[in-house]
C-alpha positions in Angstrom: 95.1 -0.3 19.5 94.4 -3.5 17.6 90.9 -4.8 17.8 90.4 -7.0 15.4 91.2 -10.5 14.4 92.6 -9.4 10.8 94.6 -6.8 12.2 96.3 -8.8 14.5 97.0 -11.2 12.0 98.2 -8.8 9.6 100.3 -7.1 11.9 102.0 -10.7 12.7 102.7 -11.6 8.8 104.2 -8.3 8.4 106.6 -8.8 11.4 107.4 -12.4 10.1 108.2 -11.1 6.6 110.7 -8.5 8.2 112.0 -10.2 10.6 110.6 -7.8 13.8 110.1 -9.2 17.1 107.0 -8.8 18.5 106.1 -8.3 22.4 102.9 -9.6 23.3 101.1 -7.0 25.3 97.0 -7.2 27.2 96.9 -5.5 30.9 100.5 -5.6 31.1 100.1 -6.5 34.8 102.7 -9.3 34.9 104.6 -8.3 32.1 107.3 -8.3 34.7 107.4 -12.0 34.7 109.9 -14.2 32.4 113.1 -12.6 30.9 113.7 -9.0 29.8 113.3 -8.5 26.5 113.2 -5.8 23.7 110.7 -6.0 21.0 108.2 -4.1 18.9 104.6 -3.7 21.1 101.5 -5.9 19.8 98.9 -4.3 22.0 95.7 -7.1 22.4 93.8 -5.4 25.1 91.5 -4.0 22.4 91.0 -7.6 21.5 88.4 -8.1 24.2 84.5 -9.2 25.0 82.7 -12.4 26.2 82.3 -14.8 22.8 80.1 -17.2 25.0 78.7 -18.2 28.2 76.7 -20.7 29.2 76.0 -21.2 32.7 74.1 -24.0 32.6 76.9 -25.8 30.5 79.9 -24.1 33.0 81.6 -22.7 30.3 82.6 -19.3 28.5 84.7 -18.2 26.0 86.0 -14.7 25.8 89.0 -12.9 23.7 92.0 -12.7 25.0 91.7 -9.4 26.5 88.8 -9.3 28.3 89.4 -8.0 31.6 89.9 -10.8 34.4 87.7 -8.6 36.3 84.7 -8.6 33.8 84.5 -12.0 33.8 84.4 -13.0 37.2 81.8 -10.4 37.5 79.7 -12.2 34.7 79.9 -15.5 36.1 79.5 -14.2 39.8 76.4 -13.4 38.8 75.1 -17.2 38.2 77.2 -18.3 40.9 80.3 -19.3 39.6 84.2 -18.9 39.4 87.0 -20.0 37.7 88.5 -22.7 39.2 92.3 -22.0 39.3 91.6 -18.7 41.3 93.8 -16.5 39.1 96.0 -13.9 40.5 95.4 -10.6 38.8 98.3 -8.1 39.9 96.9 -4.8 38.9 92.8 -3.9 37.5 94.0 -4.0 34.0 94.5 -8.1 33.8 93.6 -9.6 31.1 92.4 -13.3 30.2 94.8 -13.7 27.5 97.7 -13.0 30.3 96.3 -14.9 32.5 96.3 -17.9 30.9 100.0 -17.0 29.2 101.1 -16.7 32.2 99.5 -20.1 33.5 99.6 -19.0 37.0 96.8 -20.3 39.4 95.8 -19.2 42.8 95.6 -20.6 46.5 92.0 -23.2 45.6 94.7 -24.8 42.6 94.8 -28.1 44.9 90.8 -28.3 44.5 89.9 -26.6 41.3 93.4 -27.6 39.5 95.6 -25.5 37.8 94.7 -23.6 34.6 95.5 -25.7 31.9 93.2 -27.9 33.9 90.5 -26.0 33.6 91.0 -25.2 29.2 88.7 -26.4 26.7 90.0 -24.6 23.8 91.3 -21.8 22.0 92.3 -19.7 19.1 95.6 -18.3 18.1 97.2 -16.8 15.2 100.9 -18.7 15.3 103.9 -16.8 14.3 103.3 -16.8 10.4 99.4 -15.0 10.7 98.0 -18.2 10.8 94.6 -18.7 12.1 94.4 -21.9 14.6 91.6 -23.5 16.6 92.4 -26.2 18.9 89.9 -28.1 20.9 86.1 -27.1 22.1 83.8 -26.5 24.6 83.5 -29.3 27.0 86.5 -31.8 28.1 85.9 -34.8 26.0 86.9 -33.4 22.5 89.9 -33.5 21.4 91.5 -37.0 19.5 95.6 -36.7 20.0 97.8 -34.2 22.0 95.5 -30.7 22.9 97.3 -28.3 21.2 95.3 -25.8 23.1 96.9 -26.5 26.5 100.1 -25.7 25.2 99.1 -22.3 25.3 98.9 -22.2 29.2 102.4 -20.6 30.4 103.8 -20.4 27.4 104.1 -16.7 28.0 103.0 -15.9 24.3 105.9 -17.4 22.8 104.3 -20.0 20.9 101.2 -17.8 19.6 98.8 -14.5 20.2 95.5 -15.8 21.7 92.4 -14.7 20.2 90.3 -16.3 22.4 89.8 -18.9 25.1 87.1 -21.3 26.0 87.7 -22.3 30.3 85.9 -24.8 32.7 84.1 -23.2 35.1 82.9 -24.3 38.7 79.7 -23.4 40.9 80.8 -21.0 43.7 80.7 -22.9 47.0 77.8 -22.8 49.2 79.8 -21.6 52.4 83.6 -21.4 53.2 85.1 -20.5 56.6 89.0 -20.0 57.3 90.4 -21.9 60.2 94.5 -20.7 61.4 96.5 -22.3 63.9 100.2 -22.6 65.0 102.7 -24.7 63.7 106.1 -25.6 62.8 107.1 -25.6 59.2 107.4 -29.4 59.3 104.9 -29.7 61.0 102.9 -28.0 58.7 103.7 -29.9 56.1 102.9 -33.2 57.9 99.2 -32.0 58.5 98.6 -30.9 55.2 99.7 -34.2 53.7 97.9 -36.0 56.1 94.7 -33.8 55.1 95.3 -34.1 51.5 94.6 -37.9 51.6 91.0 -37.7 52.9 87.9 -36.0 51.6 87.7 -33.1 53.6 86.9 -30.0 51.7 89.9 -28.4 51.4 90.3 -25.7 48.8 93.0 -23.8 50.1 96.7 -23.8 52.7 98.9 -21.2 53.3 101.5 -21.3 56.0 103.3 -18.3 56.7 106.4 -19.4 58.7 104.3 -19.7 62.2 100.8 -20.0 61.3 99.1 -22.3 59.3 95.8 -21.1 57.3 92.9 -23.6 56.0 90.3 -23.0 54.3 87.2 -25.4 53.9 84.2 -25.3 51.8 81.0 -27.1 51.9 77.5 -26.8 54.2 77.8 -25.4 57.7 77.6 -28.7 58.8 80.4 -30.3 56.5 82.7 -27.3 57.8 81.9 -27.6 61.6 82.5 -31.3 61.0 85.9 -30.4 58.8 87.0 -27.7 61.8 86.3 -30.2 65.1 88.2 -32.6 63.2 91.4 -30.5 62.6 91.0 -27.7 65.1 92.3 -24.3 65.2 90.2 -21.1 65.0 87.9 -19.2 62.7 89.2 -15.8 61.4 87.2 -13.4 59.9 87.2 -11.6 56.7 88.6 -14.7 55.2 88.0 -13.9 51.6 90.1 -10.3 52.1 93.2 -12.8 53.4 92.8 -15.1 50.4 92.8 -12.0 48.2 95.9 -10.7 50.1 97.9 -14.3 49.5 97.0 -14.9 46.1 97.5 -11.0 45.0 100.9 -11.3 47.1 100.2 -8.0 49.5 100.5 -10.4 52.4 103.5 -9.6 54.3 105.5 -12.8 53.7 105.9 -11.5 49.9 108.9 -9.1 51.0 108.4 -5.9 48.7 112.1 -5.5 47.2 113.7 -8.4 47.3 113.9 -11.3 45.0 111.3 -13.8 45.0 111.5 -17.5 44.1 108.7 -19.7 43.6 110.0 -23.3 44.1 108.3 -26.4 42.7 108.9 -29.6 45.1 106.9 -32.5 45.7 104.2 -31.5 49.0 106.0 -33.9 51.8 109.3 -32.3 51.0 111.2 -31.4 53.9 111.4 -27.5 55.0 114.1 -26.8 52.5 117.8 -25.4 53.8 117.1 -21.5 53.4 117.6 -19.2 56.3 114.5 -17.0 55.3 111.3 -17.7 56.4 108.8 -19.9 53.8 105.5 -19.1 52.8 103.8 -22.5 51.9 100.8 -23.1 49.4 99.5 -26.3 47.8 99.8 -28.2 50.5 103.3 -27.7 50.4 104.2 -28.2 46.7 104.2 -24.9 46.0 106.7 -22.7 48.5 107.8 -18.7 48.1 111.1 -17.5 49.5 111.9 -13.7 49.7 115.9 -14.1 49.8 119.2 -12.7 48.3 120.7 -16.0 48.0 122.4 -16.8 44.8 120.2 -18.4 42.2 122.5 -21.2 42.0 122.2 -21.9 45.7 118.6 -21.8 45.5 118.6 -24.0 42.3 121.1 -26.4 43.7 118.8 -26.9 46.9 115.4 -27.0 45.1 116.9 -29.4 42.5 118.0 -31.6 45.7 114.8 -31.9 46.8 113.4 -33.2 43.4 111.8 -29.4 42.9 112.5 -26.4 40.4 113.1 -22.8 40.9 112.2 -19.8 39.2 113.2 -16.5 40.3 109.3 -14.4 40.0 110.4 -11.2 41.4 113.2 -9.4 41.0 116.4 -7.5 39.3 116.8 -8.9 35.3 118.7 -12.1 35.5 119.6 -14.3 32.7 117.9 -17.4 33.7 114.6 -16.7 35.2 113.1 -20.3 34.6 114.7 -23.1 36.1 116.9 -24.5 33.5 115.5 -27.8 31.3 117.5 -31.0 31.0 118.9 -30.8 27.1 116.5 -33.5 26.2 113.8 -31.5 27.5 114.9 -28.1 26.0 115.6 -29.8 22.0 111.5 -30.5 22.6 111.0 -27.0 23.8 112.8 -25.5 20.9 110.9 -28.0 18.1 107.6 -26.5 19.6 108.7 -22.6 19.1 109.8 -23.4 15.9 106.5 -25.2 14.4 104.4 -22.6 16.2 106.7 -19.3 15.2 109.4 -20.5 12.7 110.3 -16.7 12.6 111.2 -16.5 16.4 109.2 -13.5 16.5 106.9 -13.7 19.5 108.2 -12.9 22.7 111.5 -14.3 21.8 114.0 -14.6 24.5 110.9 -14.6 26.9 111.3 -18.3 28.9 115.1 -19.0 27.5 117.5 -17.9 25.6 116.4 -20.4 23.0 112.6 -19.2 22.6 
C-alpha cells in the first residue's frame, strides 16, 4: 500500500528507469473504463485524507484517494455538494478516479462538468516529478491550466496527489416532476427549457417518460411545475441515485453500452434500441449490439462522438481523434510521461 508522497514518487522513477508500465489504481470502481491493458499495479488508495476545507470559501482539497463517499459526507455537513454530481460505481470510489475519469452526473447542465468545477492539483508526471498547477479559487492561473488536463485523462498523463474542486451550496428544496413524451418530443421541450431560467438541474428521458428535476423555494418550484406540467414522484433523490449510478433499468446489464456525445437539439438518432437521454439531450446512452462502426458512423453524422462504456474489450473504446487532433494528444503524453509508463494504451493505442 503506498501512502506517501515519496513513495509514490519513488516508485514512479524506478519504473521510468526500467522501463515498467504502471497501472494507476484508487477504488478501482471504474477501472473497467478505457482500454484493457496489462501493467505493473500502483495502488493510491492509501494516498488519502482531506488537505483542506473551507466552507465558507466553497472549497476543499483532498488526496487523490479519499473516498468519494468521505467527502460528500464532510461537505454535507455545511450544506454543500460537488457540483458535477459524480457517479461513484461501487463504495470504494475514490477522488483521484473520479476526476481521472472526468465523468459527471445527471445536475452537469447546472453545476457543469468536472473540470468545471477544478481549481488545482498535484501530480507527480511520469519521470517522479513533483507538479502543482493552479490554486484555490478560479481566478489564478496566467496561461493554459495545466491542472484541468488532468480531468479524464484517465491517469495517462500523471498520478494525482491531490485535488483542490469548486464546491456548491446544496439547494434549498428540489422536487421531481415526470411526464410522457415522445423521444423528439422530448428533446424539443428540453431545449426549449434550457433557454429560460427555470431551475433546472437535471433530465432524464427513458424512452417514454420524461423526468425533470427543479430546485429552488417551494414557491420557485410550484411556479417551475405549473409552467411545464407533469407530476411529482416521490423518493426523487433514490431515482437520481439509480440514473447516475446506472441501476436504472434503461442501463441493460450485459450488453454493450455506448455513451454518445451530440449536440442537445439533435434528432432521435437511427438506432432501433431504445435511448436514455441526459443533458438535455447532449448526452444519450444506448444498450445495443450494433457494430461500433455503425454506431460511430451515425453519431459522427449527427456532429456527435461515441464511446463504447460498457462492454467486451474492444480495440477502440474512445471515439477515434482527427490526426491533427491525435499528433496534440500524443505531444501531451510525451511531455507529461516521456517514458510511456502510465496507464499506457489506456485512451489509444498511442497513449
Amino acid at each position: 500500500m503506498t501512502d506517501s508522497r515519496e513513495t509514490i514518487a519513488a516508485q514512479v522513477r524506478d519504473a521510468a528507469e526500467h522501463k515498467t508500465a504502471l497501472q494507476l489504481q484508487g477504488g478501482n470502481t471504474k477501472a473497467w473504463y478505457g482500454r484493457s491493458i496489462q501493467a505493473t499495479p500502483l495502488c493510491l488508495a492509501g494516498h488519502s485524507g482531506i488537505v483542506e476545507y473551507e466552507p465558507s470559501e466553497l472549497y476543499i482539497t483532498a488526496r487523490c484517494g479519499t473516498p468519494l463517499s468521505m467527502i460528500e459526507q464532510v461537505i454535507s455537513g455545511e450544506n454543500q455538494m460537488l457540483p458535477f454530481e459524480p457517479p461513484h460505481f461501487g463504495a470504494p470510489a475514490t477522488l483521484g478516479g473520479a476526476v481521472a475519469a472526468g465523468l459527471a452526473g445527471p445536475r452537469r447542465i447546472s453545476g457543469g462538468g468536472v473540470r468545471d468545477c477544478m481549481l488545482g492539483a498535484e501530480i507527480i508526471n511520469g519521470k517522479g516529478e513533483y507538479l502543482r498547477f493552479g490554486g484555490r479559487v478560479m481566478k489564478n492561473v496566467a496561461g493554459y491550466d495545466a491542472s484541468r488536463l488532468m480531468c479524464g485523462s484517465l491517469g495517462t498523463l500523471g498520478v494525482l496527489m491531490s485535488v483542490t474542486l469548486r464546491l456548491l451550496p446544496q439547494p434549498q428544496r428540489e422536487q421531481t416532476v415526470v411526464m410522457a413524451e415522445t423521444p423528439a418530443d422530448a428533446i424539443h421541450k428540453m431545449n426549449a427549457w434550457a433557454g429560460t431560467p427555470m431551475p433546472i438541474t437535471a433530465t432524464f428521458h427513458d424512452g417514454e417518460n420524461l423526468h425533470v428535476r427543479l430546485t429552488g423555494s417551494s414557491s420557485t418550484i410550484e411556479k417551475c411545475q405549473n409552467e411545464i406540467g407533469g407530476d411529482r414522484i416521490e423518493q426523487s433523490e433514490h431515482f437520481w441515485d439509480r440514473v447516475r449510478e446506472q441501476t436504472h433499468e434503461m442501463f441493460v446489464p450485459g450488453v454493450p453500452l455506448w455513451r454518445i456525445r451530440v449536440p442537445p437539439s439533435t434528432r432521435p438518432l437511427d438506432l432501433p434500441e431504445p435511448c436514455a437521454m441526459e443533458w438535455n439531450g447532449a448526452l444519450r446512452w444506448y444498450a445495443t449490439q450494433a457494430e461500433a462502426s455503425t454506431v460511430r458512423a451515425i453519431a459522427r453524422e449527427a456532429g456527435g462522438q461515441a464511446c463504447q462504456f460498457r462492454g467486451p474489450p474492444i480495440d477502440q473504446v474512445f471515439h477515434p481523434l482527427p490526426p491533427a487532433l491525435l499528433k496534440i494528444h500524443e505531444r501531451l503524453k510525451h511531455a507529461f510521461d516521456p517514458a510511456g509508463i502510465l496507464n499506457p494504451g489506456k485512451m489509444y493505442v498511442q497513449f
